[in-house]
Each structure stands twice: as C-alpha cells, then as structure tokens.
matplotlib code that plots the C-alpha trace (Angstrom):
import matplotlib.pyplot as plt

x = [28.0, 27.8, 27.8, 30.8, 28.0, 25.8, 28.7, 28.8, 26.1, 27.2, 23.6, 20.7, 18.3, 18.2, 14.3, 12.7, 12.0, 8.1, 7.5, 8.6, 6.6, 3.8, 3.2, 3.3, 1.5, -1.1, -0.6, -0.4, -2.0, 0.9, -0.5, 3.1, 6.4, 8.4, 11.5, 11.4, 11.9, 9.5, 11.6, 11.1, 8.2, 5.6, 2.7, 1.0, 1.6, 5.4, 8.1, 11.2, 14.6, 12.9, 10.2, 12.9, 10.7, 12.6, 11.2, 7.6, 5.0, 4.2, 1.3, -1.5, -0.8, -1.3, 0.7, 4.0, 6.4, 10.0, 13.2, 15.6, 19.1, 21.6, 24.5, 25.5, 21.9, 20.5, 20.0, 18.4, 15.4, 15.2, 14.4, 11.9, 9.9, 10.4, 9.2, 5.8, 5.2, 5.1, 2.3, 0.6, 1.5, 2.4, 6.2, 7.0, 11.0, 13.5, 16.8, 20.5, 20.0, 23.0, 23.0, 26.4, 25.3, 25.0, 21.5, 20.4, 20.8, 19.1, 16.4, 15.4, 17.0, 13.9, 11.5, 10.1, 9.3, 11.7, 11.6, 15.3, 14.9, 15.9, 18.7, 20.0, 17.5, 18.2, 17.9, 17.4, 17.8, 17.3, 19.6, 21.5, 21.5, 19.7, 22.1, 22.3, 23.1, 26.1, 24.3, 21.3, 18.2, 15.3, 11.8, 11.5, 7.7, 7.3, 3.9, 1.0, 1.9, 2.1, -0.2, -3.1, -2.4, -2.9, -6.7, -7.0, -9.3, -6.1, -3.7, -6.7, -6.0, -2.6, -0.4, -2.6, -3.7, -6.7, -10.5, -11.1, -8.0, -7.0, -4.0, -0.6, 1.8, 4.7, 6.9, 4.7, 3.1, 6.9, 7.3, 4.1, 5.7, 8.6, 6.8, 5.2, 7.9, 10.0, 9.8, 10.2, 14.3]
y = [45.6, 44.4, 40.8, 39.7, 36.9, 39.8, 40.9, 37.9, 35.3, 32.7, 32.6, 32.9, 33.0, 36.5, 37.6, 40.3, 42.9, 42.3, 46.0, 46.8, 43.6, 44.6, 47.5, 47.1, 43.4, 46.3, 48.1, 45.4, 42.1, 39.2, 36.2, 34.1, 34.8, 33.1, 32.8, 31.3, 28.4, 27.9, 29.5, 33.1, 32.3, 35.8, 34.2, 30.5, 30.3, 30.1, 28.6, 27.0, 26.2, 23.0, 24.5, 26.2, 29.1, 30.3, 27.3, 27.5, 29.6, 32.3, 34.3, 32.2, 34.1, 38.1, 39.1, 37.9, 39.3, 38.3, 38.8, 37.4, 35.6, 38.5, 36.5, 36.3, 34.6, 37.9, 38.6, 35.5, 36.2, 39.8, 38.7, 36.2, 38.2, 40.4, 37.5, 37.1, 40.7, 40.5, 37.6, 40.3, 39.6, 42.3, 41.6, 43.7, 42.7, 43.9, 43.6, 45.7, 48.9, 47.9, 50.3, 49.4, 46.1, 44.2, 42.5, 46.1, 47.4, 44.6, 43.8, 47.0, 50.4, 51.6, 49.1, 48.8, 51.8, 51.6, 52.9, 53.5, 53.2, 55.4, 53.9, 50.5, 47.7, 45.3, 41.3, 38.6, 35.0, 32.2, 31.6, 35.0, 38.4, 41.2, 42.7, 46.0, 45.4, 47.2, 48.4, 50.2, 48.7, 49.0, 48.0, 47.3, 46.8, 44.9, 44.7, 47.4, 50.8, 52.4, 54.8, 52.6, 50.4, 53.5, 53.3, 50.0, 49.4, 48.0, 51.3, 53.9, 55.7, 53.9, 55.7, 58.1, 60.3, 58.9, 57.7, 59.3, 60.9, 61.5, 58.8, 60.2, 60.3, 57.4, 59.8, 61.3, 57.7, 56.5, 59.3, 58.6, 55.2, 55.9, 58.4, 55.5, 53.2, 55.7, 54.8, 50.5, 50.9]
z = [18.2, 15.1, 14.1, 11.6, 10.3, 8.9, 6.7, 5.0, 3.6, 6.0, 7.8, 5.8, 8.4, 9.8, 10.6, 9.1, 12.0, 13.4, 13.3, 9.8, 8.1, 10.6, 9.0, 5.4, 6.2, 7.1, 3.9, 1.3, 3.4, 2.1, 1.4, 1.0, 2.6, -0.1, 1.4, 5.1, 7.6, 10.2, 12.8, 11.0, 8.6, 9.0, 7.3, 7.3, 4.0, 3.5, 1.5, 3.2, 1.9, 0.8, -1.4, -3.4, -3.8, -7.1, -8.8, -7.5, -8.6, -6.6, -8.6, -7.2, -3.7, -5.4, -2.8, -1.8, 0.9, 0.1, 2.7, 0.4, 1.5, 1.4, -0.7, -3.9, -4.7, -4.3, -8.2, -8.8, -5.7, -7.3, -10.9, -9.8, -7.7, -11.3, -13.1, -10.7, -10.8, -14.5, -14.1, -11.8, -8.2, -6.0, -4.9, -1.7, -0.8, 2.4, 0.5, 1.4, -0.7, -3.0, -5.5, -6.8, -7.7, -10.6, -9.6, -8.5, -12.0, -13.7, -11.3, -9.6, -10.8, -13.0, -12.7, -9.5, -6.6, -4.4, -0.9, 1.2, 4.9, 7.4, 9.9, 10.1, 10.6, 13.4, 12.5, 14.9, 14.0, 16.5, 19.4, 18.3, 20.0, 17.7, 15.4, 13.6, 9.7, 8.7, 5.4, 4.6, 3.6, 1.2, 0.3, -3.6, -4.3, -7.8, -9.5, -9.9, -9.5, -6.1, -7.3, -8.3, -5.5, -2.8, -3.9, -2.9, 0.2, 2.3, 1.7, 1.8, 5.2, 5.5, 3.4, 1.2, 3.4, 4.5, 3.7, 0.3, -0.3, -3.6, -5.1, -5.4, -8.3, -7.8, -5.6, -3.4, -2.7, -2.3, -0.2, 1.8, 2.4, 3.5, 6.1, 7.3, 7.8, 9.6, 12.9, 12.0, 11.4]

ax = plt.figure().add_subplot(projection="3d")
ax.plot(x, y, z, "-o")
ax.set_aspect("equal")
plt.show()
C-alpha cells in the first residue's frame, strides 16, 4: 500500500534505499550527502536542513551523493548539483524520473547521463512503514563523463566489465549501470 504522503511533498525525509546508495557508494565513493538530517544522513559528512546545502559549496567534497526533496524545490537541488558539476564535482542524484517537468528539461534532459530504474523504489523514513513510490525513479549523474569516469580505479570491475576492460561509449556505460543497479529497486 502506498502511502498518500509520498504523493505529495509534505515529508521531506524519505531515506534513500541502503542497497541502492550501497552500490553506487561502491562505484563512485561520495564524499558528501548534501541533502540529509541525521536520521537518514549515508555519509559522515552531510548537510542538514540547517546547512541549506543550495547555498554551500559543495566542490571541495569531488563527490557528492544528493537525494533531493521531491517538491516543487526539485529544480532548484537539480541546477545546483549542475552548478557544482560545472566546478568539477561528480553529482550522482535519486530523483522521480519526471520527464514531463519543467526542472527535467532545464536541468537534466541532455546534459547529464541519466540512468531509469527498474521497478518502484521503496522509501523508509523514521517511525513510518517502508513505502513503495508511486513513480518511477532515476539516477542523474552530473560531472565527468561516464565514460572517462569507468576507468577510474573505483568503477574498474564494477561496471566496466572488469580489471582492464576497455571504457565504454556513454550508452553502453549507462547501460552497464543500469545492469548493476537492477536488482536495488
């Protein structure tokens, strides 16, 4: 059953699933979780409604995991993790897959790789049941190119084929990704 909260941007606090940020943790090793509270924070290093992540600066960390409040705030989350990937972090964010949206076509569509999940995710937030979302959901990854990144001594193995593989073009490395997140929805 699907809670009537997740339809709307009442609560802010869902959790990202543990076995979904598990794995790309493993592939891209976050150094910040820019949008938490320290009831769902992933990483030490974390900023909470009382940061205000959107004014802090979040290159210093290289790479940033982002689970952004669902609302209408969405755009402005999505075009600063835009803004710090254009200072050179790596940007890796679980947002609805909203392709209808105003903030999808200005922040997303065409400039960062983009990988759709399979199934619907479920959220937990504390003293709540885990809930299935009533949308699907996507990974947008902001910053170097999937392709350069899949040489990289975390994602070798993880999502290129393994130890000395060859890197991939953009859509087979998006491809590659979404293999590997298959089984985390």
């Amino acid at each position: 059953m699907v809670q009537g909260s997740l339809y709307s941007s009442r609560n802010c606090d869902w959790e990202t699933p543990q076995a979904l940020f598990d794995t790309l943790h493993a592939m891209f090793a976050f150094r910040l979780d820019a949008c938490a509270n320290s009831g769902n924070a992933k990483l030490k290093r974390f900023f909470s409604p009382a940061d205000d992540a959107l004014i802090q600066d979040w290159f210093p960390y290289r790479r940033v995991w982002l689970n952004p409040p669902y609302g209408r705030d969405i755009g402005q989350w999505m075009a600063k993790a835009r803004t710090e990937s254009a200072k050179g972090a790596l940007v890796a964010a679980l947002v609805p897959a909203r392709t209808d949206t105003r903030w999808w076509h200005a922040e997303v569509a065409g400039v960062a790789n983009v990988t759709f999940l399979r199934g619907r995710l479920k959220f937990t937030r504390p003293g709540a049941p885990p809930s299935t979302a009533p949308f699907p959901s996507a990974i947008v990854i902001y910053g170097p190119r999937l392709d350069a990144l899949l040489d990289s001594p975390n994602l070798r193995g993880a999502a290129s084929g393994g130890a000395g593989a060859r890197p991939r073009a953009p859509r087979r490395a998006g491809r590659a990704l979404g293999r590997k997140l298959r089984g985390c929805a």
